[in-house]
C-alpha positions as CSV (number, residue, x, y, z in Angstrom):
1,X,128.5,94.2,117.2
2,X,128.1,90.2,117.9
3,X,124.3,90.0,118.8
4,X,124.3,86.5,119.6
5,X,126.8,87.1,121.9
6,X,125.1,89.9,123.2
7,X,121.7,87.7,123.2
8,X,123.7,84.8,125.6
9,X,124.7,87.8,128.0
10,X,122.0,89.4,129.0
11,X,120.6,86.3,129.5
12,X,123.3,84.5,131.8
13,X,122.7,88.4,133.7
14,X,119.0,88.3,133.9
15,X,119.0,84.9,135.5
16,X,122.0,85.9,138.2
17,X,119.4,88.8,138.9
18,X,116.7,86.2,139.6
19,X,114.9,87.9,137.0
20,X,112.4,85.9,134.5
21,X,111.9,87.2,131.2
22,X,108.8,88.2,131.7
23,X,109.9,90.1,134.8
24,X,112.5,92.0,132.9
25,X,110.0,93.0,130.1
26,X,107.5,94.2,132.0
27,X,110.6,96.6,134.0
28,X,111.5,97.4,130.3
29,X,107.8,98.5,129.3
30,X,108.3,95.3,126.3
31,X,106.9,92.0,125.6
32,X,108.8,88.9,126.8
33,X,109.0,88.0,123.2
34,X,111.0,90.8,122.7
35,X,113.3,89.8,125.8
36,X,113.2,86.0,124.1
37,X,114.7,87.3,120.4
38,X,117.1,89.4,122.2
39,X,118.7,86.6,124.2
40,X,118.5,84.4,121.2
41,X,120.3,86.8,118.9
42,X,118.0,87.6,116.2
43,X,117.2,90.9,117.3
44,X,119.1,94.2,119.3
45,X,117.2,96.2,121.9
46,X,116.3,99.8,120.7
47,X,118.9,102.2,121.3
48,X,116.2,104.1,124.0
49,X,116.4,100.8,125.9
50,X,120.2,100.2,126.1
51,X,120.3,102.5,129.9
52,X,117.1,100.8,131.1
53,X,118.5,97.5,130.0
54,X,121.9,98.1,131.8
55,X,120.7,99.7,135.0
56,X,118.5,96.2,135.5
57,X,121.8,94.0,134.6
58,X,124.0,95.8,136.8
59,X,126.5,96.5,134.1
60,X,127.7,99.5,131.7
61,X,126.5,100.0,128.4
62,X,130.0,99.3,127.4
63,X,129.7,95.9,128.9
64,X,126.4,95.3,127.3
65,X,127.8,96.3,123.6
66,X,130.9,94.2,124.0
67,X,128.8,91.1,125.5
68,X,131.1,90.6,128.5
69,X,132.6,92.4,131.4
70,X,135.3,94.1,130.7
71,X,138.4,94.8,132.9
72,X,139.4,98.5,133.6
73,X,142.9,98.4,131.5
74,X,140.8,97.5,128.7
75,X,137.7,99.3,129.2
76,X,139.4,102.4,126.5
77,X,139.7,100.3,124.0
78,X,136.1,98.7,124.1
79,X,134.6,101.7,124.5
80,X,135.9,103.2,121.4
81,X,135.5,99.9,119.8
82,X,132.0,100.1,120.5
83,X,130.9,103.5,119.8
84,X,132.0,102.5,115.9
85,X,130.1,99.5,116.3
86,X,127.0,101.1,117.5
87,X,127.0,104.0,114.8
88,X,127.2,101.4,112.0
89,X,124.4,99.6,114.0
90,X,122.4,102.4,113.9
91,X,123.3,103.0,110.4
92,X,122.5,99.4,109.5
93,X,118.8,100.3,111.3
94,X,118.5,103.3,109.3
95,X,119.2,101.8,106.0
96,X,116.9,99.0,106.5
97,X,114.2,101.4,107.6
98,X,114.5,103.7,104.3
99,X,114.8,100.7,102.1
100,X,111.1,99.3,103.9
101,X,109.5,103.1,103.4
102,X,111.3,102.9,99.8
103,X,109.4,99.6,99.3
104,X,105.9,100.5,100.7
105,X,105.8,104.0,98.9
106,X,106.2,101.6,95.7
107,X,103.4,99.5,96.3
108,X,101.4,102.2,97.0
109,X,101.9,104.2,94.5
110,X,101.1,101.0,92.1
111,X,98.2,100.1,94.0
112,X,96.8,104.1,93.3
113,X,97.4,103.5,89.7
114,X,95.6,100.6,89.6
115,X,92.6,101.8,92.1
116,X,92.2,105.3,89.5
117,X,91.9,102.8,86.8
118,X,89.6,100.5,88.2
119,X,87.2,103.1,90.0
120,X,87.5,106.3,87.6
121,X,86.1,106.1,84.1
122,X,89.2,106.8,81.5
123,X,87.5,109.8,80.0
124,X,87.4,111.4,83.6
125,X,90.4,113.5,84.7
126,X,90.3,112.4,88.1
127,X,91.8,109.0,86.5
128,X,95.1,110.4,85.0
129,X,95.4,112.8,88.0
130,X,95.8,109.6,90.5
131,X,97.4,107.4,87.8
132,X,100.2,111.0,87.9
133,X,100.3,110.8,91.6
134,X,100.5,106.9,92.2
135,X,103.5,107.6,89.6
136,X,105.4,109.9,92.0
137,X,104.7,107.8,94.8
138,X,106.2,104.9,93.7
139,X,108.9,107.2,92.0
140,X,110.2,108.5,95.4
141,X,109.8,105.0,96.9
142,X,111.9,103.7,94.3
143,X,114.6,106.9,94.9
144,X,114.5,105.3,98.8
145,X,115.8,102.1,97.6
146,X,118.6,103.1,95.6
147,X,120.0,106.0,97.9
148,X,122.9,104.4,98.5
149,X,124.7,104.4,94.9
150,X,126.4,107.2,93.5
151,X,124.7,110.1,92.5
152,X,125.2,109.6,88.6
153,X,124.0,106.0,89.0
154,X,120.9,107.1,91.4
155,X,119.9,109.9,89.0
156,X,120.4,107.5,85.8
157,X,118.3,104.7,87.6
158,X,115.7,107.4,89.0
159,X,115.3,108.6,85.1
160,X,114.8,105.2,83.9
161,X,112.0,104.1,86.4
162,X,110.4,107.3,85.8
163,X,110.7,106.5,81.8
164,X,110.1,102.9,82.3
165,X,107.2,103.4,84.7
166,X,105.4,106.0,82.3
167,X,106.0,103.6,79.5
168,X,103.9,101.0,81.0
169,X,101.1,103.3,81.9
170,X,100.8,104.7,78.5
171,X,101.1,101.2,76.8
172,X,98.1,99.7,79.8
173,X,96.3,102.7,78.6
174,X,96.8,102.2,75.0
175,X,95.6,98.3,75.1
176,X,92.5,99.4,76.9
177,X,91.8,101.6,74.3
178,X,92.0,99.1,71.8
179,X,91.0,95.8,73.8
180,X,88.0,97.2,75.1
181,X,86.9,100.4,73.5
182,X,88.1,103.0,76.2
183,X,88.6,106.4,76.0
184,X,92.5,107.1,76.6
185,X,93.2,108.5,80.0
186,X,96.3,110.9,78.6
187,X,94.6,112.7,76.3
188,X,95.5,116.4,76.2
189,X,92.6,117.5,73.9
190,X,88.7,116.1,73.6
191,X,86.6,117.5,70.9
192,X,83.4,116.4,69.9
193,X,81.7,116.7,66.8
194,X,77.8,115.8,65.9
195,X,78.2,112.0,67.4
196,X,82.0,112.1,66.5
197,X,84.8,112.6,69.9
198,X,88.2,112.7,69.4
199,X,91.3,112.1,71.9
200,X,94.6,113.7,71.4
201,X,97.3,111.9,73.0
202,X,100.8,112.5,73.0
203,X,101.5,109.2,70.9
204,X,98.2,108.7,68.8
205,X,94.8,109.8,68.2
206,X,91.6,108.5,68.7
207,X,88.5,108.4,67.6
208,X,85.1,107.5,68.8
209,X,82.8,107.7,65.6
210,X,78.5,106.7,65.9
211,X,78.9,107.5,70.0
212,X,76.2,105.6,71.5
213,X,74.6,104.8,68.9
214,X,74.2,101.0,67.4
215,X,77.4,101.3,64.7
216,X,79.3,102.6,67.1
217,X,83.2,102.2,66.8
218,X,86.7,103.0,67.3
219,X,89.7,104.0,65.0
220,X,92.9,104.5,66.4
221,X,95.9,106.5,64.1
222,X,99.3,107.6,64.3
223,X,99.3,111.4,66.5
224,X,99.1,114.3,63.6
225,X,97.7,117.8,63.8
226,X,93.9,117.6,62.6
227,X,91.0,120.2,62.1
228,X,87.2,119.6,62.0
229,X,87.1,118.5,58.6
230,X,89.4,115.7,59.0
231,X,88.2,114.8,62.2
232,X,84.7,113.9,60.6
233,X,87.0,112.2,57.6
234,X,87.8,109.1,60.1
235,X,83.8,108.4,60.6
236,X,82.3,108.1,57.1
């Protein structure tokens, strides 16, 4: 499907209908912009308009999709020629709108990560619950980009952004741990003790020893099993 061809003839037809641009949009129920990048080739009219379109121009839709009038002994092999044509146009469209939802769901779902880490507090749940969902977000945005490659491939490449992805939000969550005495947002067990809290995490364990008081401060350690006793150990 040659557009710019298409673009030069439905503008050669509007003007042997005496039409303006603006005329013809406002018959269409469009902008004359809209008219302007079709005539100029950088755009197609939606598939809804292509009978509106060609009732105005006095022509087929056959005619319109080739770009030129067509005689009758050839009109068979156009018209098959351009029903292929305008399924892979409409494929092409299709494709391009995934990989544009694939792309927003991606920024989204970072910019709800960020926002649950910014707003929440670490220690609250409400945090890791949004950083989770941000994750999935941009996970099935990033499963709309890549829908095109094999299934192996897609599923490899889906794993590793999901790995890759998790990665970073457990190594942001580890530095502001220890950059800025945070409590971790992934931690699957909080017990406190006297003026002693501990965070189990699935890689390490923290713990906040004096809370709130003036020698307050943080150790972090490799994850292990601990009790009471050797909780209390870490904040002597």
């Amino acid at each position: 499907m040659n557009q710019e061809k298409i673009g030069k003839f439905i503008s050669e037809l509007r003007k042997e209908e005496n039409l303006t641009q603006e005329q013809l949009a406002e018959k269409l129920g469009v902008t004359s912009k809209s008219i302007s990048r079709w005539e100029n080739g950088r755009t197609m009219p939606d598939v809804s308009l292509f009978e509106p379109l060609c009732k105005e121009l006095n022509i087929t839709i056959n005619e319109f999709l080739s770009g030129e009038k067509i005689d009758k002994k050839d009109y068979q092999d156009k018209f098959e020629e351009n029903v292929i044509n305008t399924i892979n146009y409409a494929n092409k469209k299709l494709d391009t709108s995934r990989y544009q939802i694939g792309i927003f769901l991606l920024v989204v779902g970072f910019l709800v990560i960020l926002t649950a880490i910014a707003i929440f507090p670490s220690e609250s749940s409400w945090s890791s619950i949004y950083s989770c969902c941000g994750l999935i977000i941009s996970l099935i945005g990033f499963a709309k980009i890549v829908r095109k490659v094999s299934y192996s491939k897609r599923l490899f490449l889906n794993y590793g952004f999901f790995l890759l992805f998790a990665s970073l939000l457990f190594t942001l969550d580890y530095l502001n741990v220890k950059l800025n005495d945070e409590a971790p947002m992934f931690s699957k067990v909080t017990t406190t003790i006297d003026t002693t809290i501990y965070y189990d995490t699935p890689f390490y364990d923290v713990f906040r020893c004096n809370k709130d008081l003036d020698n307050e401060y943080w150790v972090i350690e490799p994850n292990k099993k601990h009790n009471n006793d050797s909780i209390m150990n870490y904040c002597k």
